[in-house]
N, C-alpha and C positions, 0 to 999 in steps of 0.2 A: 540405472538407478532412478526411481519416480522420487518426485520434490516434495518437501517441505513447504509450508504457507507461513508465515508470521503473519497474523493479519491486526494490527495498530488499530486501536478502538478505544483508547483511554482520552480520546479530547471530552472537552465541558459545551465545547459549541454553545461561546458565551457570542458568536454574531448570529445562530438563530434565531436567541429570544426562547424565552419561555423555562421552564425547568426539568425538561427532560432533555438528556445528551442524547444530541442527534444522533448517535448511532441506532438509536431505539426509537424513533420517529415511525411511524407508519409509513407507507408508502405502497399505494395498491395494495392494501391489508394486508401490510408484512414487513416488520418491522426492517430497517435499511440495512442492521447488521446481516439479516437471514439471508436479506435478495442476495449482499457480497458473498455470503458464505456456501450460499448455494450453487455457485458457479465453480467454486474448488470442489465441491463434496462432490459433483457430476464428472467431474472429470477424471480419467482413466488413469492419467498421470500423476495423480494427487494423491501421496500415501497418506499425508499429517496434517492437520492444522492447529496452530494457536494463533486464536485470538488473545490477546490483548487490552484489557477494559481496566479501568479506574477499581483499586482492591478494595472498594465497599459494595465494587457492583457484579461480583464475582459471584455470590447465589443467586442471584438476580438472571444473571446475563446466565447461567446455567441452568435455571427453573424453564424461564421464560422465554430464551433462544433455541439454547443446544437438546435440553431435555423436549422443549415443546414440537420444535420442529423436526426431531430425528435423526440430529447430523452425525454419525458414525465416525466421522473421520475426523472430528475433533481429539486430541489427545489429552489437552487438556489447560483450562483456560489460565492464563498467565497474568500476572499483577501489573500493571503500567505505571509509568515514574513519571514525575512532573513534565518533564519535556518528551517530543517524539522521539528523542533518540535513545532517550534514557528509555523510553518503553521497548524498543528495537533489541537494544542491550539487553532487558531481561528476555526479551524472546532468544536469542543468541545465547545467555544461559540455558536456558531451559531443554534448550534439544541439548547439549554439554550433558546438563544431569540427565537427558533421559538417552545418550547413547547414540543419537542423530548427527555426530559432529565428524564425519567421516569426513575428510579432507575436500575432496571435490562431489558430494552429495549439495545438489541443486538445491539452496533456500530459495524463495520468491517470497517478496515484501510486499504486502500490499494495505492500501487505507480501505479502514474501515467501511469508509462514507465512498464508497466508489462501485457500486452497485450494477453498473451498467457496462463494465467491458464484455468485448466477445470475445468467450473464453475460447474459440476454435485457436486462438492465438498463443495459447497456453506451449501444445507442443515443440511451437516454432521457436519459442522463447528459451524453454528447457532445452530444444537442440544446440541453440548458441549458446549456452550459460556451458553445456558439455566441451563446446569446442573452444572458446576463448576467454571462457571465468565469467563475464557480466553482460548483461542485457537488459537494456529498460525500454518502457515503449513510450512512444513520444506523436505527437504530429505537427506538422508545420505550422509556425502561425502565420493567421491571414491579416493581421493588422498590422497596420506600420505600428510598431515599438518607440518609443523615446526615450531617451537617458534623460533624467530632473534632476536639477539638486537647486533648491530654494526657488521652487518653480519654475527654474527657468531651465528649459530646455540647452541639454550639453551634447547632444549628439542623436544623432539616427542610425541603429546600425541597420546593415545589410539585411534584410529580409528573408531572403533566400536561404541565410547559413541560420537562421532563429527554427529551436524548435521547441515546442512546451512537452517537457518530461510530465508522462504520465506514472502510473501505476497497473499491473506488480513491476517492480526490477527484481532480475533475477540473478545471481552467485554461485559462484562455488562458495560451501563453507569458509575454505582456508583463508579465501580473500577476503569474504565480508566481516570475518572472524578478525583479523590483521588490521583492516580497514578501523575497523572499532576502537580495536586497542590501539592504533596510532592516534584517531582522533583524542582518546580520553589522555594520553598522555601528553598531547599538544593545547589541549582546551580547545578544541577544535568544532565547531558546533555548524552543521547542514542542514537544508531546508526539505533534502533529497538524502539518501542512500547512496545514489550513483556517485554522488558529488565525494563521496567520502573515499572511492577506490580514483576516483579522477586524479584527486589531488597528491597519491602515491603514484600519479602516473599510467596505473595499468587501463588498457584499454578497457572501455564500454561502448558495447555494441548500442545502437538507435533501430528498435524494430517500430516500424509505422504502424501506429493504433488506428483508434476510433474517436472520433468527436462526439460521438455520444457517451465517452468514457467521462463526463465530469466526476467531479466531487462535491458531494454537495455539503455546502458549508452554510449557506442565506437560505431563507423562506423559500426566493425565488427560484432556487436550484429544486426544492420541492416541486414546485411546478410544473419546471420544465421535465424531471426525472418523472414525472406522471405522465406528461406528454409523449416522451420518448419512450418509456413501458405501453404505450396505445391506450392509453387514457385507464389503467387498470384492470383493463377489457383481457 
């Protein structure tokens, strides 16, 4: 069965500056949502996408994204809620009403503002999300970490077991479907996806990404995401 995309695009990217939502930034003349969306629409395995965007920006991101750029495999663009989870949730409706909610049909989550994974990584993801329900990609990190609390440093963990969850994670429906609904009945609020099926215990796979998979959220992340594109060359 080929995957599902949710792809989360309703932030304000009020630490950019300026008044356009970074999702729609240029970047190597092409706005940030297109470079992300172009990565699912290429791929073999990718039957569906929703995107995700703030619901005043929904002609908008359809004139100027989906219609401009051609993307086919958009189904159809989704309204976002005040927080990223609450936008997650309506994406997780929305394949419901459209018939996509087959028990173990492979979702994949991914931000908006994350432009630069490589997608060759996509299959490998989808084959775990088949075998064990969840997969998210991650990569080590290279700095010492510190625990704070009122500045003062509380501990050092281990290095080795740290690793920074990237984006997409991938699902089976039933679990990320489950996952939701415990959260919402718990008040239970994630900063991640994966953290939501952790916390019911069920296993999640760690596939090793890329470091050039940022997100970009500051100016400087534009930079560096021009640099890492080869200067838009």
């Amino acid at each position: 069965m080929k995957a599902t995309v949710l792809i989360p695009a309703a932030g304000t990217g009020r630490r950019m500056g300026g008044s356009v939502s970074k999702q729609y930034l240029e970047l190597a003349g092409k706005p940030i949502l297109a470079h992300t969306l172009t990565l699912f629409e290429n791929h073999p395995l990718i039957e569906n996408i929703y995107p995700i965007v703030p619901p005043d920006d929904i002609s908008y991101c359809q004139k100027q994204i989906i219609d401009c750029y051609g993307f086919s495999k958009v189904r159809r663009i989704v309204a976002g809620g005040a927080e990223r989870q609450d936008s997650v949730r309506n994406g997780l409706n929305a394949l419901s009403e459209d018939g996509l909610n087959q028990p173990q049909r492979p979702v994949l989550i991914h931000d908006g503002a994350r432009p630069l994974f490589d997608s060759q990584c996509l299959s490998t993801l989808i084959e775990i999300v088949g075998e064990i329900g969840a997969c998210t990609l991650g990569v080590p990190v290279k700095d010492t970490i510190k625990d704070v609390e009122n500045n003062r440093i509380t501990r050092s963990p281990d290095r080795s077991r740290l690793w920074q969850a990237q984006t997409p994670q991938g699902f089976q429906y039933r679990l990320i479907r489950e996952a939701f609904d415990r959260a919402d009945q718990d008040g239970f609020i994630a900063t991640d996806d994966a953290s939501l099926l952790e916390r019911l215990g069920h296993p999640v796979q760690m596939l090793e990404g890329d470091y050039r998979n940022i997100k970009v959220t500051t100016p400087e992340d534009i930079l560096i995401a021009v640099a890492l594109l080869g200067g838009g060359k």
